[in-house]
C-alpha positions in Angstrom: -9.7 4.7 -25.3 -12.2 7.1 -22.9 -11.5 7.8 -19.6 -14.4 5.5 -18.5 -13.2 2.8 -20.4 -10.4 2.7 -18.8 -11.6 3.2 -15.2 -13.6 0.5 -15.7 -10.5 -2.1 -17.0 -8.8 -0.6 -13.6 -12.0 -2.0 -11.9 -12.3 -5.3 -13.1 -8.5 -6.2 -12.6 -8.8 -5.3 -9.2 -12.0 -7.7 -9.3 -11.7 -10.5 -6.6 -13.3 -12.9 -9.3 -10.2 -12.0 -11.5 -8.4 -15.1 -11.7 -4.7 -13.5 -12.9 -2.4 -12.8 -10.2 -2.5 -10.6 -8.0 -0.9 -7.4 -8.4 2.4 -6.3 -5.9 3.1 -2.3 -4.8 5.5 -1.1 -3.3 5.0 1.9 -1.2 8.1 4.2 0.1 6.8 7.2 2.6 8.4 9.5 4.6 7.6 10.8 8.1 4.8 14.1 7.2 1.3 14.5 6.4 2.7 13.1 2.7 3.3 10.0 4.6 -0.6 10.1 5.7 -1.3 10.3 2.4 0.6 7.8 1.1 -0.2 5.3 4.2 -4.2 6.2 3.3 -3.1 5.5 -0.6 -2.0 1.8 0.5 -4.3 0.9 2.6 -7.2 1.7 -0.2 -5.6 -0.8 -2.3 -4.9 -3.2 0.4 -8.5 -3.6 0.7 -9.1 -4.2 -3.0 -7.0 -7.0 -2.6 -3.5 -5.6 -3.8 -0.3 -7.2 -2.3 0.8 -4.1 -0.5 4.0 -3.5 1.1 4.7 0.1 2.7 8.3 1.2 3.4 8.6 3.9 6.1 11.3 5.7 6.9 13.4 5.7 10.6 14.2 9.1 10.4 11.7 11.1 12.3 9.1 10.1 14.0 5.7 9.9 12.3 3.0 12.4 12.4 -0.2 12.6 14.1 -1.7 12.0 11.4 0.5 9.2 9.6 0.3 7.8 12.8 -3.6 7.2 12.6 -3.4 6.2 9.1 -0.8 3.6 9.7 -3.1 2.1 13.5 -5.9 1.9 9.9 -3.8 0.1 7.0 -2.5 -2.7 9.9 -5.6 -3.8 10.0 -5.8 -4.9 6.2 -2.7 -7.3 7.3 -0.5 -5.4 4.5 3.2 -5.6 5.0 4.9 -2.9 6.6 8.8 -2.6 6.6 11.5 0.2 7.9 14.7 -2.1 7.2 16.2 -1.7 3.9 18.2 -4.5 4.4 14.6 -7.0 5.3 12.9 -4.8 3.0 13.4 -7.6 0.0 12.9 -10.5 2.5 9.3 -8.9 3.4 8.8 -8.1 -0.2 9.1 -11.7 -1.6 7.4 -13.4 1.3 4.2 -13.0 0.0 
């Protein structure tokens, strides 16, 4: 299969009109600029309509930049979670 054939299956079952279920991922990030990234990564598919949930860590505080990146995702109403132990009752509450 080409590379642009399978971009474009990627497309199309991310497709509002696709009637299958949605798909769930789960995010875990950890307080850096890797945590930007991974914050940016869900909110991207937060707004192709992917059940999203993002896992950050307690640790450390986050950075500047994660910071800003995470002010961006809450506005696609993804799920965000820092509790292992509500992490599961946040996941299945979709």
């Amino acid at each position: 299969m080409s590379k642009l054939t399978q971009a474009s299956l990627l497309f199309f079952r991310f497709d509002p009109k696709n009637s299958h279920q949605r798909p769930v991922v789960v995010i875990l990030c950890g307080t850096g600029f890797q945590a930007a990234i991974g914050i940016n990564c869900a909110r991207h598919l937060a707004n192709r309509l992917v059940k999203v949930v993002l896992f950050l860590s307690k640790s450390f505080p986050l950075s500047v930049d994660a910071e800003s990146e995470l002010q961006l995702y809450q506005l696609t109403n993804g799920k965000v979670t820092s509790e292992s132990a509500g992490f599961f009752t946040v996941f299945f509450k979709f």
